[in-house]
N, C-alpha and C positions, 0 to 999 in steps of 0.2 A: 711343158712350158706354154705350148701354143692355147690348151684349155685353160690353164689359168689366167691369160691374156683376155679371153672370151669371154670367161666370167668375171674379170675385173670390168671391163666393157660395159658386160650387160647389165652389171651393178652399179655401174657411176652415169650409164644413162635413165636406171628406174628411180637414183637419188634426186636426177635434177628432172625428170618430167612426173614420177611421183603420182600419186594419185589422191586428188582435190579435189577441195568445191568451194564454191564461195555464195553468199545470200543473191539472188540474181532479180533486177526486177519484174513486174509483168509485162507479158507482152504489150498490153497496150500502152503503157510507159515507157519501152524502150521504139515503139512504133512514132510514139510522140515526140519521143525526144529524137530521133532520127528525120522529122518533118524541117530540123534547123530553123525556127522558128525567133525573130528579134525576140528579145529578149522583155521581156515586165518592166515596163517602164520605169525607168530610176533602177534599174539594172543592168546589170553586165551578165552573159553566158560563160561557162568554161565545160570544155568536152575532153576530158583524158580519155587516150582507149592505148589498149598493147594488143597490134594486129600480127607481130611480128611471131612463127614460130617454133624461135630458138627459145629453148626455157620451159615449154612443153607446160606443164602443170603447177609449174612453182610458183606460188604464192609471193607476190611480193605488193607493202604496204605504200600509200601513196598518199601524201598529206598537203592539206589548202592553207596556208597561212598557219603551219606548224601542226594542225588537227588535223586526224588519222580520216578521209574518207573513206578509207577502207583499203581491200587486197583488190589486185586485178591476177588474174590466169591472163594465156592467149587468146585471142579474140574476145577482147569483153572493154565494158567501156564505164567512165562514169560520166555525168550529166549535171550542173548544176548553177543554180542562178545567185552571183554574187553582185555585192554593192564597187561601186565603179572605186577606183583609185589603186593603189599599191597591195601585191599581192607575194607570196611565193607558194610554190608546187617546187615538193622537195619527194624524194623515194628514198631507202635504206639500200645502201650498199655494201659490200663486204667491207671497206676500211672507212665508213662513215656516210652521209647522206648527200645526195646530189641534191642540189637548189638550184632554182631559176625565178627570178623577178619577172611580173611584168605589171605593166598599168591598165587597170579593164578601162573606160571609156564606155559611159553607159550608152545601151544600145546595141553592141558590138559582143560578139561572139570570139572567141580564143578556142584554137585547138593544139592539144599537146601530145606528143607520143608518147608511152613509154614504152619502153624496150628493156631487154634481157642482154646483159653480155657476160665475157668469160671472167671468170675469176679465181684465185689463187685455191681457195676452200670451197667456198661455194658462188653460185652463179650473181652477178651483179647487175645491177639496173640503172639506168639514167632516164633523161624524161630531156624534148627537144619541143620547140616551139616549131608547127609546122604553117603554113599557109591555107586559108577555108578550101581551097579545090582539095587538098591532101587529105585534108583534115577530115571533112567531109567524109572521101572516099573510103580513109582508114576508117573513122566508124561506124560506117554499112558494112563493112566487115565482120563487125561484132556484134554482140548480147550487151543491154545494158547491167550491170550490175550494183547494186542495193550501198 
């Protein structure tokens, strides 16, 4: 009883950390975009990263205004210069997608977490607005990704 406990274990933590990759960008891209630099004038910034290491390798999608920027893993980030006004940053989660609104303000830089939590079948995700010291900090933690 106790082996098959073990191996039930070790199988539901190789399903949720798994073995991934995702398109990552170059270094000198993710060096640049980690300088936090204001933003292209008549723009706004937005820096998603998941620094969190619950979720290990699982792939989960992350979209700007409904389009897919793509997958983030643990420690990885995205980077991207958008037009000022009304936005959403939505992720997929086991019973539907997490959204959050906000208003860029050209000039101004946005950082968002996302994160991994528990869920019923498989692992779920949310996405939180954090403040630039956080923000900042969480994405020196990571790889920018593509």
């Amino acid at each position: 009883m106790l082996n098959h406990k073990i191996l039930l274990l070790a199988l539901a933590t190789f399903a949720i950390t798994g073995c991934s990759s995702i398109p990552m960008a170059t270094k000198e891209q993710d060096a640049t975009s980690k300088q936090f630099k204001t933003p292209t004038t008549g723009l706004s910034g937005v820096y998603i990263y998941r620094n969190g290491a619950f979720g290990g390798a699982t792939k989960k999608t992350v979209s700007l205004d409904r389009a897919p920027l793509g997958e983030t893993l643990t420690k990885t980030f995205f980077h991207r210069e958008i037009k000022p006004g009304p936005h959403i940053i939505s992720t997929k989660s086991e019973f539907g997608d997490n959204e959050l609104s906000f208003d860029a303000v050209e000039g101004e830089n946005y950082y968002f977490r996302h994160y991994m939590k528990l869920g019923v079948i498989v692992g779920g995700a949310g996405i939180e607005a954090v403040n630039e010291q956080d923000g900042m900090k969480g994405v020196m933690e990571c790889e920018e990704a593509r």
